[in-house]
N, C-alpha and C positions, 0 to 999 in steps of 0.2 A: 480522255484525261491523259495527261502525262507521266511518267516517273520521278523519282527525286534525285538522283545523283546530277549534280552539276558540277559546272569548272569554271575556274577564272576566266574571266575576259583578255583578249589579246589588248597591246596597249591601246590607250587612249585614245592616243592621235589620227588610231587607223579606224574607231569605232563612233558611229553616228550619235549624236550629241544624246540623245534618250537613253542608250546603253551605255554609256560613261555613267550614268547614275544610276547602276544598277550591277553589282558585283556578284556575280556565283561565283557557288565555291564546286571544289570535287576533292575527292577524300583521299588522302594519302594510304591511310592507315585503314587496318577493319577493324584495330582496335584501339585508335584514339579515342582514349576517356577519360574524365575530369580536366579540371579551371586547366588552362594552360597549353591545354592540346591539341594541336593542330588541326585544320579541316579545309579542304583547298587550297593548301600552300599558305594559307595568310598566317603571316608571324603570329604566333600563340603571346598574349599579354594576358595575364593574372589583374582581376579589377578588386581591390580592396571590399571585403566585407560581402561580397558574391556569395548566398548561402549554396555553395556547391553542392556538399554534403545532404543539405535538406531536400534539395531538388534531387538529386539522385536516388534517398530514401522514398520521397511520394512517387518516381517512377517504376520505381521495386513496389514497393506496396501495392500498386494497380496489377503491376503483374503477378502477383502473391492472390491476389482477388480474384484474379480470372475478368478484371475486366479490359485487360489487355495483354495479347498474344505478346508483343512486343514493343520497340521506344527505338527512335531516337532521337536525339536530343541537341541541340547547337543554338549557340546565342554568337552573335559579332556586333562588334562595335568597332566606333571611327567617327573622322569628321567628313561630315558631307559625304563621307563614301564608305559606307564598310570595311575597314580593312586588317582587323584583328580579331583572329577567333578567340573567346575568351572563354569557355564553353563545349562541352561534346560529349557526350558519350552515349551508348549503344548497351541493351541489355533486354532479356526475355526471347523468343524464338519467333522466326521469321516462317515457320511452318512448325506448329505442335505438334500432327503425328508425323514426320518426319526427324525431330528434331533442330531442323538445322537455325544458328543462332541467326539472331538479327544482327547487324553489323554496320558502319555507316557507309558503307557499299552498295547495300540490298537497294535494290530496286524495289519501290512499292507504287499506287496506282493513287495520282495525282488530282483526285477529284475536286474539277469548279476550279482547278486554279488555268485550267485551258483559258477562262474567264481573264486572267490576267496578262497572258500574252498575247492573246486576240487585242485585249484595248490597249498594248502598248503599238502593236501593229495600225491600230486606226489610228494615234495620237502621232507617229511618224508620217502617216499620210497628212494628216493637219497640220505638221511639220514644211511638211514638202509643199502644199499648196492645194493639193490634189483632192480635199475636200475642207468641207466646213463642217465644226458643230453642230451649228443650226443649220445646217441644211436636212429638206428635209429628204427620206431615204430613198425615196422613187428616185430621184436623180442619180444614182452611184447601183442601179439593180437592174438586172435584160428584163424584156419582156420576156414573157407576160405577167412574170411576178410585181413589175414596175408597177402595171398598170391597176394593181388592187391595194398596191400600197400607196397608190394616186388618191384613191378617193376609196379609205378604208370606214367600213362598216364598223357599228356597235350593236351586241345584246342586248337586248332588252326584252327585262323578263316581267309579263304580267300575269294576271292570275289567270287568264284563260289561254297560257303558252305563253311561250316563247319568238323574238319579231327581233330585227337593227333595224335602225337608225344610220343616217351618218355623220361621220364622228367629226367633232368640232373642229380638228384640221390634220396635218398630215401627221405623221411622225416623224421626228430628228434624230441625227445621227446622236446626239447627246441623251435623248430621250432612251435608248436600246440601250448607252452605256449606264445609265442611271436604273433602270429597269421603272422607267416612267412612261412607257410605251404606248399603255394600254392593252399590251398582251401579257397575258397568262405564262400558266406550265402545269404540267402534271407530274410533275416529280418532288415538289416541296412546299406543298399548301403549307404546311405549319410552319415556316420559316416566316410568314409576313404577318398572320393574326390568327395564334391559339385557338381564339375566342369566335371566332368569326366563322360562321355556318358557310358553309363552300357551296354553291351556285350552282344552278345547272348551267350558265354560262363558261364555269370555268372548269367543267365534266367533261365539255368539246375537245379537249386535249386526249382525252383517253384513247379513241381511236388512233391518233396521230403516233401517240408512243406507242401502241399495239403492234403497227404497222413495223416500226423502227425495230421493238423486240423480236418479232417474226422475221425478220428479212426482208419484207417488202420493200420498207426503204430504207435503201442502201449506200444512198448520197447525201453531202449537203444540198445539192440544187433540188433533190427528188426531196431534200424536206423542206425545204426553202419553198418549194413549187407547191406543195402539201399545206403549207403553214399559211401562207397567202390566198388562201380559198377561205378559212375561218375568218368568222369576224371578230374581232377586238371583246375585251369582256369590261371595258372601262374607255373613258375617252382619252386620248392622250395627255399626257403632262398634269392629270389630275390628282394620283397616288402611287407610291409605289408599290409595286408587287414581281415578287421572284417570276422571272418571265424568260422565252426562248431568244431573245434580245441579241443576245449574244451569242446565239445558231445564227442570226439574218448578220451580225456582223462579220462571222466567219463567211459568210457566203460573198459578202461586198468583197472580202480581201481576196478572194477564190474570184470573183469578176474582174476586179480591176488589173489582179497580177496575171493572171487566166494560167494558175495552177492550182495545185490541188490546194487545200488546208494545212496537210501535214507537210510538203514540200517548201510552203510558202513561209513557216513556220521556221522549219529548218534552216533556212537557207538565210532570213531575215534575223533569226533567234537564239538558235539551238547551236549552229554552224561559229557564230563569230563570240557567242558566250566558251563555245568546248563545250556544250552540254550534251556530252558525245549517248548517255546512256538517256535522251528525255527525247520521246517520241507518242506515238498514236499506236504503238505495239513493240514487242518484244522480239529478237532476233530469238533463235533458236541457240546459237552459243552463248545467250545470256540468262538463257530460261532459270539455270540455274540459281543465278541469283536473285529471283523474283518472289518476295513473299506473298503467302497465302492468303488469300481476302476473309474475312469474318464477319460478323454481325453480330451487334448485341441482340441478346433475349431478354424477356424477364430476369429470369434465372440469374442472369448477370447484374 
């Protein structure tokens, strides 16, 4: 994941037609707060009838509750392009036994939204030519990993064990961005169905993130390489489900530019936005301003 401070983009003219539509900010102040106050340089405009006040109160309230350490907070508006903060403010601590406050400065840990710069990075190459949609993903991957995603297997679970199939065709690059894949994950079964009793098809993941927690695997291509040995726990393009989708797309970008994730990232993303403080880790002169992780409990 990434961080949250960002910065304007340099002008237009100089920036590839995808990031013109898409404006970061970076914060002037650590203590721009309420309607009107600035957040990445964009002119501060007041919008009539904006419950400022109310929204500032339910973010106090949470953190009155103990259901959260910290906030913050920013809304922008504009035509076609963001370009007025209208909106900000910062309150509650960015580490509780420390004290130190939250601020719109703080660096915090940008989860699933890596998700979002990965797919603008494949919708640039879509752009450029350099792939397709529908194409399917063996064509844009090295062996040997190509060659499982050539003619990908399915689970299939009957009552005397567990057996694949294979799967009724390839999978598409649109397929990963959709999480239509036919793959899995182990990290948010409940985000696709409450209700819905969890497989031992889609159990196969646990080893895989074991690996990943331990240090075993310690690259995209060593997961990429890992992740294309399992089979499929659904046929492709049949339903969605929260899936590594978008690990195999970070790896396509990591093949084609033939750098790393976070370099490629940078350099396409990070570099021409100013998102000087949003990376894959923290330098050591900014540690400081990095807030503390939490989790809710019952309790909470």
């Amino acid at each position: 994941g990434g961080m949250r401070r960002k910065a304007a983009p340099a002008a237009a003219r100089r920036s590839p037609k995808l990031l013109r539509r898409i404006k970061a900010t970076k914060s002037k102040s650590r203590k721009a707060e309420g309607s009107g106050a600035a957040l990445g340089g964009l002119p501060p405009k007041e919008v009539p009838g904006l419950p400022v006040e109310e929204m500032r109160a339910e973010f106090e309230a949470m953190v009155e509750k103990g259901r959260w350490p910290g906030y913050v907070s920013c809304a922008f508006t504009g035509e076609g392009r963001l370009e007025n903060c209208v909106f900000s403010c910062a309150g509650g601590k960015a580490d509780v036994a420390r004290g130190g406050a939250m601020g719109v400065d703080t660096i915090v840990r940008l989860y699933s939204m890596t998700k979002a710069f990965i797919g603008l990075c494949i919708l640039k190459f879509v752009e450029k030519g350099q792939l397709r949609l529908d194409d399917p993903v063996y064509k844009h991957l090295p062996e040997p990993v190509a060659g499982r995603f050539r003619e990908p297997r399915v689970v299939v679970e009957k009552a005397d064990g567990t057996s694949t199939e294979p799967a009724h065709s390839a999978i598409t690059i649109r397929q990963l961005l959709t999480h239509t894949s036919g793959m899995g994950s182990d990290i948010a079964t409940g985000l696709d169905a409450l209700t819905r009793k969890r497989t031992l098809g889609e159990s196969m993941y646990e080893d895989l993130t074991a690996a990943v927690d331990e240090g075993r695997i310690r690259t995209l291509s060593e997961f990429a390489e890992e992740l294309s040995k399992l089979p499929l726990w659904q046929h492709p393009g049949r339903e969605f489900y929260y899936s590594y989708g978008y690990d195999m797309l970070g790896f396509i970008l990591e093949h084609k530019s033939g750098l790393s994730l976070d370099a490629f990232l940078r350099r396409e993303v990070f570099q021409p936005l100013g998102m000087r403080d949003t990376g894959f880790s923290v330098p050591a002169r900014k540690a400081g301003r990095l807030a503390r992780l939490y989790r809710h409990t019952k309790a909470c």
